[in-house]
Structures are given as structure tokens and as C-alpha cells.
C-alpha positions in Angstrom: 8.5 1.6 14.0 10.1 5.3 13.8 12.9 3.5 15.5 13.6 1.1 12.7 12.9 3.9 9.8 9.9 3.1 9.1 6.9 5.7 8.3 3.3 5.2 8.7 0.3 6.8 7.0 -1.1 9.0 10.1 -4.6 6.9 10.0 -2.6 3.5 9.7 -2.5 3.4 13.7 -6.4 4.0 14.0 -7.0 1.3 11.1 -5.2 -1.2 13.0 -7.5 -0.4 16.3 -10.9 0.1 14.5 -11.1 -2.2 11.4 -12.3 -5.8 12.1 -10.2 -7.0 8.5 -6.8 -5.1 9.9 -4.9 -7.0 12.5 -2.1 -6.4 14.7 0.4 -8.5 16.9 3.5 -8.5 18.6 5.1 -10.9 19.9 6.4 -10.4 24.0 9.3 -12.3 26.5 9.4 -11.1 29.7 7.5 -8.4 29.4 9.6 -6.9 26.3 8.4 -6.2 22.6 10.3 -8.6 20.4 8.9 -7.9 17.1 5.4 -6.8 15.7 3.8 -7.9 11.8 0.3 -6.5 10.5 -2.2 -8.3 8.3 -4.9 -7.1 6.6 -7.8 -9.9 5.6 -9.7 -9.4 2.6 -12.1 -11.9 1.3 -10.3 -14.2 -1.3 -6.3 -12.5 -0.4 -4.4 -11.1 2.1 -1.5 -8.5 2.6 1.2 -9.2 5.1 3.3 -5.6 5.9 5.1 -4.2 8.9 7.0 -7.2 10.1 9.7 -5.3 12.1 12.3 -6.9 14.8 14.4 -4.9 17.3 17.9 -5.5 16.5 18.4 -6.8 19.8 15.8 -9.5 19.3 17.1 -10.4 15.8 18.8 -13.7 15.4 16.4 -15.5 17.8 12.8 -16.7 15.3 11.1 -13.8 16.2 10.8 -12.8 12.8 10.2 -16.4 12.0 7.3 -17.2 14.4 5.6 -13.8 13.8 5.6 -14.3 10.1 3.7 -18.1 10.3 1.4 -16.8 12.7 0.0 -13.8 9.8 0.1 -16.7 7.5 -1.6 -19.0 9.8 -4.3 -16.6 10.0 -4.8 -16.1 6.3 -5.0 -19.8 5.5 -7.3 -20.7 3.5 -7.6 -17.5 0.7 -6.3 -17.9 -2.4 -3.4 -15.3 -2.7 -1.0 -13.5 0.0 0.6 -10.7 -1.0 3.7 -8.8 0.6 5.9 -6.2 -0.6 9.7 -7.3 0.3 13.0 -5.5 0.9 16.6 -7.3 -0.4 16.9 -8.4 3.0 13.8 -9.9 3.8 12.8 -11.6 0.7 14.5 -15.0 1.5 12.1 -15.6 4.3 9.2 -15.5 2.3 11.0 -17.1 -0.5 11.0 -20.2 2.0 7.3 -19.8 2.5 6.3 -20.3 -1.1 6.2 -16.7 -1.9 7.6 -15.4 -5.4 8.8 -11.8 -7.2 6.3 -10.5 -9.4 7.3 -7.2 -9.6 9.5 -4.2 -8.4 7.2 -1.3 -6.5 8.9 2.1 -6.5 8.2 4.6 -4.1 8.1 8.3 -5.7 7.8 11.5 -3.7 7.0 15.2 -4.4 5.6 18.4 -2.5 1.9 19.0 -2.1 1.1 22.5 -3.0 -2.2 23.2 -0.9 -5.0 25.5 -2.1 -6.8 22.5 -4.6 -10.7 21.6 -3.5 -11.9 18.5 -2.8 -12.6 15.1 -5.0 -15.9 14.4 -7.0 -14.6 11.4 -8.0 -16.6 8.0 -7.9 -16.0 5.6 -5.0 -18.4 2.7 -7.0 -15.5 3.2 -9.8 -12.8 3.2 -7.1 -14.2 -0.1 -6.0 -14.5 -1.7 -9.5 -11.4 -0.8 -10.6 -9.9 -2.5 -7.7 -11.4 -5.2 -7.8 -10.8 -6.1 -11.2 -7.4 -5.3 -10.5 -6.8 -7.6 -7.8 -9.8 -9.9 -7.8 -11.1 -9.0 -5.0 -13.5 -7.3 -2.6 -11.5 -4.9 -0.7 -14.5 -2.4 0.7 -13.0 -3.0 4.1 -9.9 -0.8 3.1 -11.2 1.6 0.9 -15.0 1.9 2.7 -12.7 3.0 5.4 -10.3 5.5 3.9 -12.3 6.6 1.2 -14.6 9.2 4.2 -11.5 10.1 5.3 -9.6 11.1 1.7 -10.6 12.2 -1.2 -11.7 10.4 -4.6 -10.1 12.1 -7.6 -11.4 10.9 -11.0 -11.3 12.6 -14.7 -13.1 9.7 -17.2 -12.1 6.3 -16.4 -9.4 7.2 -14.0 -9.3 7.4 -10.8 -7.1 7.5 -7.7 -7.8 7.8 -3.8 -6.0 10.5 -1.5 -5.3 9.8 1.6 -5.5 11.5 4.6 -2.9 13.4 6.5 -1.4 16.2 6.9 2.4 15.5 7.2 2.2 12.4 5.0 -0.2 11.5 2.1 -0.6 8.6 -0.1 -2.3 8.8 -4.1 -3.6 5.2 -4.1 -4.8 3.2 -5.3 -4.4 4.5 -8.8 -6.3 3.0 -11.8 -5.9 4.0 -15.3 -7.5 1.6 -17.7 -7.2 3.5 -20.4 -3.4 5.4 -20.0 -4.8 8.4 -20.8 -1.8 10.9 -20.2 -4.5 13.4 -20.2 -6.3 12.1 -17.2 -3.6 10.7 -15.7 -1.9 14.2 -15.3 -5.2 15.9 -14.5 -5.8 13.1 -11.2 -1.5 13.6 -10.2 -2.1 17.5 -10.4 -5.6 17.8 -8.4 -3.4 15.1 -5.7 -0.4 17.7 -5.5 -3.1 20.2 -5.2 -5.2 19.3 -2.4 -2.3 18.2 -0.6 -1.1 21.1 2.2 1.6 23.1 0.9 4.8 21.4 1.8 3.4 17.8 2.7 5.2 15.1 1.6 2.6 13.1 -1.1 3.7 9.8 -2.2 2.8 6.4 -4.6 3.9 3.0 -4.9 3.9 2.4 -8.1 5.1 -0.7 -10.6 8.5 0.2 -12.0 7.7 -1.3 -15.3 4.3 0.9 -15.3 3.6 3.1 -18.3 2.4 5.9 -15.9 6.3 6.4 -14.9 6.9 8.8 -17.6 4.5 11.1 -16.4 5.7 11.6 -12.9 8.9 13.2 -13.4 7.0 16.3 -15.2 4.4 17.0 -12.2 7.6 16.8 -10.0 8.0 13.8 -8.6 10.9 12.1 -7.8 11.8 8.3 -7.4 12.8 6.9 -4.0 13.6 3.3 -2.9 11.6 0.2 -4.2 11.0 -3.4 -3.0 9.8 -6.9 -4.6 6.1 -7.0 -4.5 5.7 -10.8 -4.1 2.7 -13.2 -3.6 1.4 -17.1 -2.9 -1.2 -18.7 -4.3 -2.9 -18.6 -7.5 -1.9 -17.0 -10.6 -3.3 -13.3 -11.2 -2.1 -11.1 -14.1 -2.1 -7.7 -12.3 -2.8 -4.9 -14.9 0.1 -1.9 -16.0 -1.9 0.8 -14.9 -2.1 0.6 -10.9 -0.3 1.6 -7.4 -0.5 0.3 -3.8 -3.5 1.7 -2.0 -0.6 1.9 1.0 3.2 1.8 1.5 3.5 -1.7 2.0 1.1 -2.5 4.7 -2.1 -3.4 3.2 -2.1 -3.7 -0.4 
């Protein structure tokens, strides 16, 4: 993966060994690694991420066969989701999957020195799941021991472990209090170590982008986030509880 530029949460590794929901598989011929895609399984969805082919493999179906056999093992639930560069979204295009958004990544400095979260992890879980209708205590049961809930009134966001890399999310703010919002991004930046890289995916069209500029971060790239299945209005106030890999 650091060979094809992308980076990885430092837990995502041990998620993919330990979690019974997270699966990973490649895909081998004659003994060499052709391409590899991760899946994470949640009750009703699904989130299809890391589908990465060598450049020397590319051209042959690896890409192809690896992505039917994630979908093959999510048959059955009611919505996939995927986040999708320019270059990969006609695949799924061809699989029934459509643009409902644009996820952008933004980026600042953590700062170090901050304590740790009080926040709520029953609220963590409500929010989410009224968010994306769904039960996703596999995920967040998991991360949430590891991290740190932050939560001032009805918002609240997870931080991630790590201590070259750390992800705010997911983020829920039902009521876009700029108040909160700014108290959660600050305690984040905080209790991240001075001079780690913190980051969220967030919604381009979200009304928390205003705010993010002023704590100091800055936007990076952004992909389609893109789904099959049924119909889900996804609310304004939310970011990816990863960077692509499982929702």
C-alpha cells in the first residue's frame, strides 16, 4: 500500500487481523500478490476500501475479480458504500454504484499537551446510527478503547489512535453548533502529539467546512463517496469514521 501512496491509520492493520466484521483478501498467480481490496461487514451495509493493484498486474481483471468477490460477500444488505477516486469510479459505476457526494480530506498539526475524552460512546453510537442506519458497534466498540470520545452537548466525534497519523471521526453535529463544534476540533488538535498529522473526511457541501480553516486546517484531495442499494438521506453534519476503508 505505501507503494501505491496510500496511508493507513496505524490500528487499520490490527483491525483487519482481529475483527470478525473486517475482511481482507488478495488475490495470488504464481506465488505473486496481484492486488488486495478490504471490506468491512456491518449489519444492514457494507464499505468496500483499499482495492489497490500493482501496476504490473493492471490491465489483466485483477481489479475486476477482486472487486465482485467484496461484493459477492456483502450480498444480501441493503446498501454498499465506497469512496471513489476519478479513476476508479467507472468500475463501480458498472456495478450499480452512484455519486452521492464529494468527501474531502483536511489536514492540520496536532499540538500535544490536551487530556483525554469524557465524551459518550452510547451518543457516539446513536448518532451513527441514525446517520447511516445502521449498527456499526463492530467498528466503533473496537476503536472507541483505543481513541478517545470527545463530546461538548450533542456533539460528538471519536479520535483515533496513533501517533504518526490520527483520524477525528466520525463526527456528528446535529445541532451545528459552531460553539461545540470548535470546542470538539480544538480538544482533537489538542490531544493529538505535537507535530502529528490529524485528519477528517468530511462532505464538501457540509456546513462544518467553514469552521476548519480557523482551527488551522487545510483542505487536501477528495473522492466521490458512492453507494448501491436503497435510498438513504445522509445528514450535513457528519465525517467518515476512516479514510476510505470502512466508512
Amino acid at each position: 500500500m505505501a507503494a501505491e501512496g496510500w496511508r493507513l491509520p496505524e490500528w487499520e492493520p490490527e483491525l483487519f487481523r482481529e475483527q470478525s466484521a473486517a475482511k481482507a483478501y488478495g488475490l495470488w498467480r504464481n506465488g505473486t500478490l496481484c492486488g488486495c481490496i478490504t471490506l468491512m461487514a456491518y449489519p444492514r451495509s457494507g464499505w468496500i476500501g483499499n482495492l489497490l493493484v500493482p501496476p504490473a498486474a493492471r490491465g489483466g481483471g485483477c481489479g475486476r475479480r477482486l472487486f465482485r468477490h467484496a461484493l459477492a460477500r456483502l450480498e444480501g444488505r441493503a446498501r454498499i458504500w465506497l469512496t471513489a477516486s476519478a479513476a476508479g469510479a467507472p468500475l463501480y459505476r458498472q456495478y450499480g454504484f452512484h455519486p452521492v457526494g464529494s468527501i474531502v480530506r483536511w489536514r492540520c498539526t496536532g499540538q500535544g499537551g490536551g487530556n483525554g475524552g469524557a465524551g459518550s460512546f452510547e451518543a457516539l453510537l446513536e448518532r451513527d446510527a441514525a446517520c447511516w442506519g445502521d449498527d456499526r458497534h463492530s467498528l466503533l466498540g473496537w476503536l472507541a478503547p483505543r481513541g478517545s470520545v470527545l463530546q461538548r452537548g450533542a456533539t460528538v466525534a471519536l479520535l483515533q489512535p496513533g501517533e504518526r497519523l490520527r483520524v477525528l471521526g466520525p463526527w456528528y453535529a446535529p445541532d451545528l453548533c459552531p460553539r461545540e463544534c470548535r470546542d470538539v476540533l480544538a480538544a482533537a488538535i489538542a490531544q493529538s502529539p505535537a507535530g502529528a498529522e490529524l485528519v477528517l473526511d468530511l462532505p464538501a457541501d457540509s456546513p462544518l467546512v467553514s469552521l476548519l480553516p480557523a482551527c488551522g486546517f487545510t483542505p487536501g484531495g477528495d473522492n466521490a463517496l458512492m453507494v448501491r442499494g436503497e435510498p438513504l438521506s445522509l445528514p450535513p453534519h457528519y465525517s467518515l469514521a476512516s479514510l476510505g476503508s470502512v466508512g
